[in-house]
C-alpha positions in Angstrom: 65.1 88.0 103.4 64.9 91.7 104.2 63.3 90.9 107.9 66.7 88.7 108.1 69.0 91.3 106.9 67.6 93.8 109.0 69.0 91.7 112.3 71.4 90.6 111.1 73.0 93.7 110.3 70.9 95.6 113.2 69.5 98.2 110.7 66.4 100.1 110.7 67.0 101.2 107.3 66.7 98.7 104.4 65.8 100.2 101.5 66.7 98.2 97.9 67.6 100.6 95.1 69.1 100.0 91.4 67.6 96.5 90.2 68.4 93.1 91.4 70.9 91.5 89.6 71.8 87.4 88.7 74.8 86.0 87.3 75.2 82.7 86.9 75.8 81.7 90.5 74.5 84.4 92.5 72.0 86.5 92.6 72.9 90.6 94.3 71.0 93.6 95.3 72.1 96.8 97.0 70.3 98.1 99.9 70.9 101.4 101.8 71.2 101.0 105.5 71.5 103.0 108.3 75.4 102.4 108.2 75.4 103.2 104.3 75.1 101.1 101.0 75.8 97.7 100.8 75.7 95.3 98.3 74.1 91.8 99.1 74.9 88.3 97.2 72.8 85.2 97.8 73.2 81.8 96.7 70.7 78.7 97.5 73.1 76.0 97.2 74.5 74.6 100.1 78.0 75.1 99.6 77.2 78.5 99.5 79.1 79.5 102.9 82.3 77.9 102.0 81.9 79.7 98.5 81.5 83.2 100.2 83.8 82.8 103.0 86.7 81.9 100.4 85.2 85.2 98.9 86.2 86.8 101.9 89.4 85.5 102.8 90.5 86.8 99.0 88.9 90.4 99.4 90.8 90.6 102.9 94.2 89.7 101.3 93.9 92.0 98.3 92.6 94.5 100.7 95.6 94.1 103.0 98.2 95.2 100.1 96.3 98.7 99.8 97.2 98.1 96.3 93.6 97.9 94.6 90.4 98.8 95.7 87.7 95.8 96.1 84.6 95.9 98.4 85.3 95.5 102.0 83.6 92.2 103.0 81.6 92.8 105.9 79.1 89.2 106.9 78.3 85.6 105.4 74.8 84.8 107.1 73.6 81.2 106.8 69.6 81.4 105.3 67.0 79.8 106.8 65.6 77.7 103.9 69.7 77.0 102.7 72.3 78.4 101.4 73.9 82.0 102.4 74.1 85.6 101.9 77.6 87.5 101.5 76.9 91.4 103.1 79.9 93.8 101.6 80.3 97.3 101.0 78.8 98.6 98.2 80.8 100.6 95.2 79.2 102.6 92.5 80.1 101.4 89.4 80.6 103.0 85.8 82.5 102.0 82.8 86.7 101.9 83.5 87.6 104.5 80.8 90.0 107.1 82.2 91.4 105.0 84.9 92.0 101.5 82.9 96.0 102.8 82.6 95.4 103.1 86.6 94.5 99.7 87.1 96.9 98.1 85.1 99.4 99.6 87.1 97.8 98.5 90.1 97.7 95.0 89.1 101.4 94.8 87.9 101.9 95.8 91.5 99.9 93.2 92.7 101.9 90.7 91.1 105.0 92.0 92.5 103.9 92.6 96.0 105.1 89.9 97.6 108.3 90.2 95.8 108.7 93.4 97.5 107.8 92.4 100.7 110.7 90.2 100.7 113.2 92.4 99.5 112.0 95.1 102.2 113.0 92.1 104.7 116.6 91.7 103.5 116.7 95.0 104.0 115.4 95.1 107.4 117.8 92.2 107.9 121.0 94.8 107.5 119.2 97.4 109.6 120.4 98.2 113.6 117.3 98.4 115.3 114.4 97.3 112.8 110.8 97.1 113.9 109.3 94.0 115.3 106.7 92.2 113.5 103.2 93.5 113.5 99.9 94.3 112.2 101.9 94.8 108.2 102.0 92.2 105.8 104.2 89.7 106.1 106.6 88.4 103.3 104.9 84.2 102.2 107.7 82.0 101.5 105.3 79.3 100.9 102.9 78.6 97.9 99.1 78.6 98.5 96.4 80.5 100.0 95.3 79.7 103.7 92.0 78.2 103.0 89.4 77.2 100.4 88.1 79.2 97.4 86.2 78.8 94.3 86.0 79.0 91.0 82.1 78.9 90.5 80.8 76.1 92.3 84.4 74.3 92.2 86.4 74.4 95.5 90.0 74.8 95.2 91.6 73.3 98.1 94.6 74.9 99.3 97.8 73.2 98.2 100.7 72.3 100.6 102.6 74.6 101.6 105.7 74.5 99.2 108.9 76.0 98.8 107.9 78.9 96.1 111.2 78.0 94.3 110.2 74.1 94.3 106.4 74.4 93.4 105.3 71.7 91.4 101.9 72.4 89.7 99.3 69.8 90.0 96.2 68.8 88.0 93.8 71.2 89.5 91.6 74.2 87.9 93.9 77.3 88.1 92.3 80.8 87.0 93.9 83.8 86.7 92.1 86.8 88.2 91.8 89.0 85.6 89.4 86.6 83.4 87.0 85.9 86.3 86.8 89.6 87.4 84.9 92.6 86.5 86.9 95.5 85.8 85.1 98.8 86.7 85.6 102.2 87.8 84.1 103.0 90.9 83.9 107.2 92.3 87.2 107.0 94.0 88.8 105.2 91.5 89.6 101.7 90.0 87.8 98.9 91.2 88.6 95.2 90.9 85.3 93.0 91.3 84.8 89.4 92.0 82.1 88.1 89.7 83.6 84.5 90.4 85.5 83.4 93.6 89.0 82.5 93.2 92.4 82.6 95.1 94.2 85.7 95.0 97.1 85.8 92.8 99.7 88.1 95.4 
């Protein structure tokens, strides 16, 4: 494993430190590196790659509100005897105290992000000379994330794009963030980590 990490993340430096962890469908260890800490989860099954990368695809769009702080996601590497690794950036963490007020704010805004986005597009709408579309975040009239996630070993395929207003829930597993995650607080703040894979609620 460590020979595989080392190429795969073209490091001289791999040096474990704290104590390797397992939850109940992954197992994670932090390395240093000569790029800095980094926190590695592995999983033996063969779904394991689709599990990660949905993993991914949530971190990114959480990431992209600058909302909340979660580990940037940085490789899924496929092992050699099965399964996959997920390579992220590691965040020391310590118990939430002070900053649980912090967070809740932070998630309420979540929730609303999208909401806002579109009322920043009426907006825009009105204006004389508005910017073009580019590299921001773009107001989602449709229901659904853009590709498959979790929850466990479950995949939850994405739904068809529906009207927001005409969303019809079907029989599926749906799981709210906040019971599959692991509320900490890392040293620049709150921290919102995944200990279970799951479409982002934005």
């Amino acid at each position: 494993m460590e020979q595989l990490l080392r190429a795969e993340l073209r490091t001289a430096t791999l040096r474990a430190f704290g104590g390797p962890g397992a939850g109940c469908i992954s197992e994670g260890r932090a390395y240093d590196t000569d790029a800095g800490p980094v926190f590695v989860k592995v999983n033996r099954r063969t779904q394991a790659r689709q599990m990660f990368e949905g993993e991914v695809a949530s971190l990114e769009a959480l990431r992209s509100t600058g909302l909340v702080r979660v580990p940037r996601p940085m490789k899924v590497i496929d092992l050699p005897g099965g399964g996959a690794a997920f390579v992220m950036e590691h965040l020391k963490m310590k118990s939430l105290s002070s900053q649980a007020s912090k967070l809740g704010e932070q998630m309420a805004d979540l929730h609303l992000y999208n909401q806002k986005l579109r009322e920043k597009l009426k907006e825009e709408e009105n204006t004389v000379g508005r910017r073009g579309e580019g590299a921001e975040p773009q107001y989602v009239d449709k229901f659904g994330f853009h590709t498959v996630t979790c929850c466990g070993f479950i995949p939850q395929e994405p739904l068809e794009p529906s009207s927001l207003k005409s969303v019809k829930f079907q029989r599926r597993l749906w799981t709210a963030q906040l019971p599959c995650a692991s509320l900490e607080e890392a040293n620049i703040g709150p921290y919102f980590g995944f200990v279970r894979n799951t479409a982002p609620i934005i």
